[in-house]
C-alpha positions as CSV (number, residue, x, y, z in Angstrom):
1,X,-14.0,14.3,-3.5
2,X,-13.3,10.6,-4.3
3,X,-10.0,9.1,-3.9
4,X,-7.7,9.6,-7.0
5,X,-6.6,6.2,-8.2
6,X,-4.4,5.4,-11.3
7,X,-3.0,2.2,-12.8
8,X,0.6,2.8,-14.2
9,X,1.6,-0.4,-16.1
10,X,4.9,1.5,-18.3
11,X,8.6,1.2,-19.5
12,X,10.2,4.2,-21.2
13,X,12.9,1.9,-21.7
14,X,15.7,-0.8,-21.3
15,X,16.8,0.5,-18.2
16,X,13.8,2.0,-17.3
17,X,11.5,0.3,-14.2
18,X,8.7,-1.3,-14.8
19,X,5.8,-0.5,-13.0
20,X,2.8,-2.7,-11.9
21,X,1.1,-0.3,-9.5
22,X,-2.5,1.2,-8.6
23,X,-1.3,4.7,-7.4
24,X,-3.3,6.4,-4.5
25,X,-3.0,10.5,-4.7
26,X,-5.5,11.0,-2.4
27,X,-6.9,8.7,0.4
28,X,-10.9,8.9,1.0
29,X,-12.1,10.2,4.1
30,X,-15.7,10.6,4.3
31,X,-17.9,7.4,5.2
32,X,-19.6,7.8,2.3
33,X,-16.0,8.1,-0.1
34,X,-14.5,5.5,2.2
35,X,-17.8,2.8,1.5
36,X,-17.3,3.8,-1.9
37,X,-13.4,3.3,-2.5
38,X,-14.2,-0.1,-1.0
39,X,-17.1,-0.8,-3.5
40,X,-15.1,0.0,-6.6
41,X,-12.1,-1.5,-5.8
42,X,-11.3,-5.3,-7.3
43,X,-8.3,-6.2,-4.7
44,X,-9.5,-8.4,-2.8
45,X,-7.3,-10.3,-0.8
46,X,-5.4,-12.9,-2.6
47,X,-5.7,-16.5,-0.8
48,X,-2.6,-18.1,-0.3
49,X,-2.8,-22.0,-1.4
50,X,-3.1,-24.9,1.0
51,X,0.1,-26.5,1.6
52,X,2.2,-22.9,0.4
53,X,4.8,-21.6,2.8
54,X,3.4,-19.1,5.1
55,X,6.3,-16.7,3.7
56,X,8.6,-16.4,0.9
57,X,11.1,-14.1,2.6
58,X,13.6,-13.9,-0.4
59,X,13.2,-12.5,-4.1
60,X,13.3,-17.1,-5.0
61,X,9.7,-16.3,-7.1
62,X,9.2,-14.6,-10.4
63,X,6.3,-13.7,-12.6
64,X,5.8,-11.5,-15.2
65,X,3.3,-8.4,-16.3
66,X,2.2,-7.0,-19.9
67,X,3.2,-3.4,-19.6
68,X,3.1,-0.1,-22.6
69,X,6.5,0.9,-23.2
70,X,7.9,4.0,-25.0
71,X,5.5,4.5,-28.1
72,X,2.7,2.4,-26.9
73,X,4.7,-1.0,-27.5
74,X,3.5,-4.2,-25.8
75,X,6.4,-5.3,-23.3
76,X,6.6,-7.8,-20.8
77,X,7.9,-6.9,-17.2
78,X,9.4,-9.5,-15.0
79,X,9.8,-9.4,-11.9
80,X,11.2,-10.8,-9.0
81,X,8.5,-11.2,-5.6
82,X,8.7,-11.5,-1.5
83,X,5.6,-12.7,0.0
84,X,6.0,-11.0,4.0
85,X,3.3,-12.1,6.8
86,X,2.4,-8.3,8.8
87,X,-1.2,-8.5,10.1
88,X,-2.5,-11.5,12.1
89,X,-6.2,-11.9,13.2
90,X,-7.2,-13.8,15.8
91,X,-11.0,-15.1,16.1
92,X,-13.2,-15.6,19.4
93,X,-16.4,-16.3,21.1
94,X,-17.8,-15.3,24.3
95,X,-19.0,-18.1,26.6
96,X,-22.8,-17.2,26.5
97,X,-22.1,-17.2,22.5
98,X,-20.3,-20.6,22.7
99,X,-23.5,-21.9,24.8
100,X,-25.6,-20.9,22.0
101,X,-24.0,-22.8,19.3
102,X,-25.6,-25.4,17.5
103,X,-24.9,-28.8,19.6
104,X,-24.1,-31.0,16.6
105,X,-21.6,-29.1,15.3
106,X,-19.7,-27.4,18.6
107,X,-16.8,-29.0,18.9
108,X,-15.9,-28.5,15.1
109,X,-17.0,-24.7,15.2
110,X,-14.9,-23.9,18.5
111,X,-11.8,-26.0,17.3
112,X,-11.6,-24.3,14.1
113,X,-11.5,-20.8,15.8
114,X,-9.1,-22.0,18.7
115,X,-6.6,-23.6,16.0
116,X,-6.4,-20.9,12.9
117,X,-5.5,-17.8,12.3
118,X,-5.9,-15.2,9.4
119,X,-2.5,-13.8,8.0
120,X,-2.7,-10.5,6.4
121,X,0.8,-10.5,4.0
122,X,2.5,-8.2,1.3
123,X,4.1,-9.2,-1.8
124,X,7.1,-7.1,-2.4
125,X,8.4,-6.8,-6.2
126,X,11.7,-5.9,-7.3
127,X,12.6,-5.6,-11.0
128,X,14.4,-8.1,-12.8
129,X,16.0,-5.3,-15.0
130,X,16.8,-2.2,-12.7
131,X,16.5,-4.3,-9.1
132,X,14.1,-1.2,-7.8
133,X,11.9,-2.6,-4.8
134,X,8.4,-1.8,-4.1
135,X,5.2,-2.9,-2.8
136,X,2.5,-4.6,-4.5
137,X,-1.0,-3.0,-4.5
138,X,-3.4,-6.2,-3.6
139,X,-3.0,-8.0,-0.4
140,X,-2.4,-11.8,0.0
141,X,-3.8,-14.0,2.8
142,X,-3.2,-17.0,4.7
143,X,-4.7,-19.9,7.0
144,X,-2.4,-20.4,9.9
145,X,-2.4,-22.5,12.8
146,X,-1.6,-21.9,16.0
147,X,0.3,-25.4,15.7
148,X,0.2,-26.7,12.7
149,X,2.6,-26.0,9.9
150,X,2.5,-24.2,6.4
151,X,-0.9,-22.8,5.6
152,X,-4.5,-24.1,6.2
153,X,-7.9,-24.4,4.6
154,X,-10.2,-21.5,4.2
155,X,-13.7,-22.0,5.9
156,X,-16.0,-20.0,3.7
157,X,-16.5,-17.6,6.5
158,X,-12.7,-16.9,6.3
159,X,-13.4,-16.5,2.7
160,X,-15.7,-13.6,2.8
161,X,-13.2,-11.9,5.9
162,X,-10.8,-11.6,3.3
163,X,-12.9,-11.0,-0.1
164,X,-13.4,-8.2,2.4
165,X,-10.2,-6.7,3.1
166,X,-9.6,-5.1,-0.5
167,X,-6.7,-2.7,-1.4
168,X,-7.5,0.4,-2.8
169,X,-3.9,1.5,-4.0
170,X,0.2,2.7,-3.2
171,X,-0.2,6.3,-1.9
172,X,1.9,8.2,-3.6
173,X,0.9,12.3,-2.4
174,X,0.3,14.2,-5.5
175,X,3.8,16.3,-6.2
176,X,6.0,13.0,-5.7
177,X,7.5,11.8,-8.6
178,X,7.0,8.3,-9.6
179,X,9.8,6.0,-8.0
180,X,10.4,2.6,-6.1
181,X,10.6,4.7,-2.9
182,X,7.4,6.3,-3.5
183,X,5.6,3.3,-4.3
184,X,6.0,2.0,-0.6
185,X,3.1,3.1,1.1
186,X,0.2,0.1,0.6
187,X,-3.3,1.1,1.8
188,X,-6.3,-1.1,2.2
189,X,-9.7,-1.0,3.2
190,X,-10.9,-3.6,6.0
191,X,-15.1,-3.8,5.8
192,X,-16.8,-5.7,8.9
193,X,-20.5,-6.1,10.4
194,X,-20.0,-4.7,14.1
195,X,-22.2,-4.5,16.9
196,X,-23.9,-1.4,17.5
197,X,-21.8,0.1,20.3
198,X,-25.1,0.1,23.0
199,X,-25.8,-3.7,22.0
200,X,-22.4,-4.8,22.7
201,X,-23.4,-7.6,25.3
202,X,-27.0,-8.4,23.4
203,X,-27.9,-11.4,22.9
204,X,-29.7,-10.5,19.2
205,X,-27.4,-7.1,18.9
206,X,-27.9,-4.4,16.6
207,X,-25.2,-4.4,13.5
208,X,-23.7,-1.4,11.4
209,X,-21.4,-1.5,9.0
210,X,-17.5,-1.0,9.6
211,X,-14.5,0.6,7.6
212,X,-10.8,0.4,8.9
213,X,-7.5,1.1,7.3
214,X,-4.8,-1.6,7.1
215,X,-1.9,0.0,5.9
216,X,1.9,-1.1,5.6
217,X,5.5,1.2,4.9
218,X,8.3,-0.3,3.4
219,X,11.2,1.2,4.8
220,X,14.9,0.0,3.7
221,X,17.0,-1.3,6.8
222,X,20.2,-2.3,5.3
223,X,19.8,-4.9,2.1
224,X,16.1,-5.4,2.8
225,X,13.0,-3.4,3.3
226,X,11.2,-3.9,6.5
227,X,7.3,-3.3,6.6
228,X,5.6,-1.8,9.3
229,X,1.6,-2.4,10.1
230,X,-1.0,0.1,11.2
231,X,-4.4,-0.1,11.5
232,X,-6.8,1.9,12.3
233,X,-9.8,1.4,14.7
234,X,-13.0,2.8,16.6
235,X,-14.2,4.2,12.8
236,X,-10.7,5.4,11.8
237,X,-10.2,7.8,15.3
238,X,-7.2,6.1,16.3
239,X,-4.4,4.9,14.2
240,X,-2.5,1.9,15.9
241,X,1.2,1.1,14.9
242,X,1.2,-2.6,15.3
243,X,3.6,-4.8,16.4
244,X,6.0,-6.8,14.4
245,X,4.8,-9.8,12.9
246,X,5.8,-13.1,15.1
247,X,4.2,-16.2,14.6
248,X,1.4,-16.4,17.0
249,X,0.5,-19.3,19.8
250,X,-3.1,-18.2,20.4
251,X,-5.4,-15.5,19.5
252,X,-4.4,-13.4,22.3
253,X,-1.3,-13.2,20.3
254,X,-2.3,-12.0,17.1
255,X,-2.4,-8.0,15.4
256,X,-6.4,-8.2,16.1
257,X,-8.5,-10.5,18.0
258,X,-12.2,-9.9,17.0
259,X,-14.8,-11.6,19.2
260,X,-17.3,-12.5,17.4
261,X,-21.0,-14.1,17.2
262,X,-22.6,-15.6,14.4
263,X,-25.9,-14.6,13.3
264,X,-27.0,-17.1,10.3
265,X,-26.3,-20.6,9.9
266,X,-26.4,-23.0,6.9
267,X,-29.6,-24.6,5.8
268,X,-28.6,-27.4,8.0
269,X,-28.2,-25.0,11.1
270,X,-24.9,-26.6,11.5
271,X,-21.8,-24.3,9.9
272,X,-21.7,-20.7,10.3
273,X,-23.0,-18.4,6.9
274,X,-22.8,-14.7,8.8
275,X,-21.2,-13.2,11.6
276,X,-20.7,-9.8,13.8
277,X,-17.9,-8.6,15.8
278,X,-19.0,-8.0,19.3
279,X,-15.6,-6.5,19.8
280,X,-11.8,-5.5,18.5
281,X,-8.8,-5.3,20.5
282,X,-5.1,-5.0,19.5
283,X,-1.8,-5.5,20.0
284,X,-0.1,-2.0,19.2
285,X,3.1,-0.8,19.9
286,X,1.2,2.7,20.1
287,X,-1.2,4.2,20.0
288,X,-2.2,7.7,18.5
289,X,-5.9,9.6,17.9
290,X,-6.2,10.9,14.1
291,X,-7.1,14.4,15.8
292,X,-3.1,14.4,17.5
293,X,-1.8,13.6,14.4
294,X,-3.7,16.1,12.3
295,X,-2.3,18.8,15.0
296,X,1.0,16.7,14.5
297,X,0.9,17.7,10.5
298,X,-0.6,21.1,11.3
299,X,2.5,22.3,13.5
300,X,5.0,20.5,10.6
301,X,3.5,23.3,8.4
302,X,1.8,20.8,6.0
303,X,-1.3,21.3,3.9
304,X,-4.0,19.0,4.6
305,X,-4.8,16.5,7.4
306,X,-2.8,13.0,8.3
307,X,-4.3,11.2,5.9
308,X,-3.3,13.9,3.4
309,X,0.3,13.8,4.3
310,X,0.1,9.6,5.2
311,X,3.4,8.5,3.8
312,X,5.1,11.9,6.7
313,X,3.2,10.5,9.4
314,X,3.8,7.2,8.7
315,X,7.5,8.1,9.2
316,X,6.9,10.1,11.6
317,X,5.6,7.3,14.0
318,X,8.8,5.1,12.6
319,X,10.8,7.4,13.9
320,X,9.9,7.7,17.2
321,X,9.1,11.8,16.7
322,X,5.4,11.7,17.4
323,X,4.7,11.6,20.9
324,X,0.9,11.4,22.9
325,X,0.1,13.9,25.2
């Protein structure tokens, strides 16, 4: 069963909120449903300009959507938008991959992955009319350096990490009715090339194909909404509740550091064209396996399996009330 995914773009009225969101009722599961939720989906990430802030932490930006109000009319929508940082990935190379790297071009290669970072970020809309507050349904990313600041240059290899991380909707369980509170729950699919697990350390390894979760809850502390990371890992077995965003220094600092080799060059031989991730680690706050927190929804009495009842669990780990064994 494929995912169900909706676009609501509606007004029922003047007071009425205006929606700009691609709602998730179901998220896939399968391999073969998850590969194909990332295939049909157009939300790419969104690249963050050179020379933009790294955030826009209050509601100072505006833009504006066609929507259908009432009776099929043409409206516009304005709203307000937050652009938060929550995911940082971190890039690195063994030393017998650095040995291997083309001489000429070294030193460029190796500075560019100890300087920058990828920033994973959420835009967060409120309504210009109403003032409700809810996630957008693409994600943005960012260049950052590790002392530089303001946002960076995208190498074309950065380019494809992020045409690669695509958002496949809000997830919104079917039953829930259709509010700014509901629309909190962003979900997006992550695609890599990975080493097969036996060819971790080969020099000419083995690749597969790769798909993770990213996912963020908005959550209201006080006047704001604070947004929480997960991500998912070793083929969406675990589910790790990252750490808050903080500006990192290095890549041991970031969400994810993925060391990586590269396996095609340019015609030149000289900048990188393809790569593979020889490994993944991350900095979590915890840590939980997807077979816990299926038990976890089990004993709540809920239909379904985690990723059924996402938005719950997602709350859940918030809160502090699911414990490992």
């Amino acid at each position: 069963m494929a995912a169900a995914v909706s676009f609501v773009s509606h007004a029922s009225g003047a007071e009425a909120p205006r929606w700009v969101a691609q709602v998730l009722r179901r998220l896939p599961h399968s391999e073969a449903e998850i590969a194909a939720a990332f295939s049909a989906s157009r939300n790419a990430s969104v690249q963050v300009a050179v020379g933009d802030p790294m955030e826009l932490a209050s509601f100072d930006q505006e833009t504006s959507y066609d929507v259908t109000a009432a009776g099929g009319k043409k409206e516009k929508a304005r709203f307000q938008y937050a652009r938060i940082p929550v995911f940082t990935y971190g890039l690195a190379l063994t030393d017998a991959d650095q040995q291997n790297l083309p001489a000429v071009s070294k030193g460029t290669i190796l500075d560019r992955i100890n300087d920058n970072y990828i920033c994973m970020q959420i835009r967060v809309h409120r309504d210009m009319v109403t003032g409700a507050v809810y996630l957008y349904y693409k994600p943005f990313a960012a260049v950052g350096s590790y002392t530089l600041e303001g946002t960076q240059e995208f190498t074309p290899l950065m380019e494809d990490s992020v045409r690669d991380c695509r958002g496949i909707g809000l997830f919104v369980k079917s039953g829930t009715p259709v509010t700014a509170e509901a629309f909190r729950t962003f979900v997006a699919i992550s695609k890599t090339m990975a080493v097969v697990d036996e060819d971790r350390d080969a020099l000419k390894p083995r690749e597969r194909e790769n798909y993770e979760f990213f996912i963020v809850r908005g959550r209201p502390a006080g006047d704001s909404l604070e947004l929480h990371a997960f991500a998912t890992d070793e083929d969406r077995k675990v589910l790790n509740y990252v750490k808050p965003f903080a500006a990192p220094k290095n890549a041991d600092d970031c969400s994810v550091k993925s060391t990586m080799l590269f396996t095609q060059y340019t015609v030149a031989k000289q900048s990188p064209s393809a790569k593979v991730v020889r490994f993944v680690s991350l900095n979590e706050r915890h840590t939980f396996s997807m077979a816990d927190l299926d038990k976890f929804v089990a004993n709540a009495g809920l239909q379904g399996d985690a990723l059924d009842n996402l938005t719950f669990v997602l709350d859940a780990i918030i809160d502090g009330k699911v414990t490992t064994p």
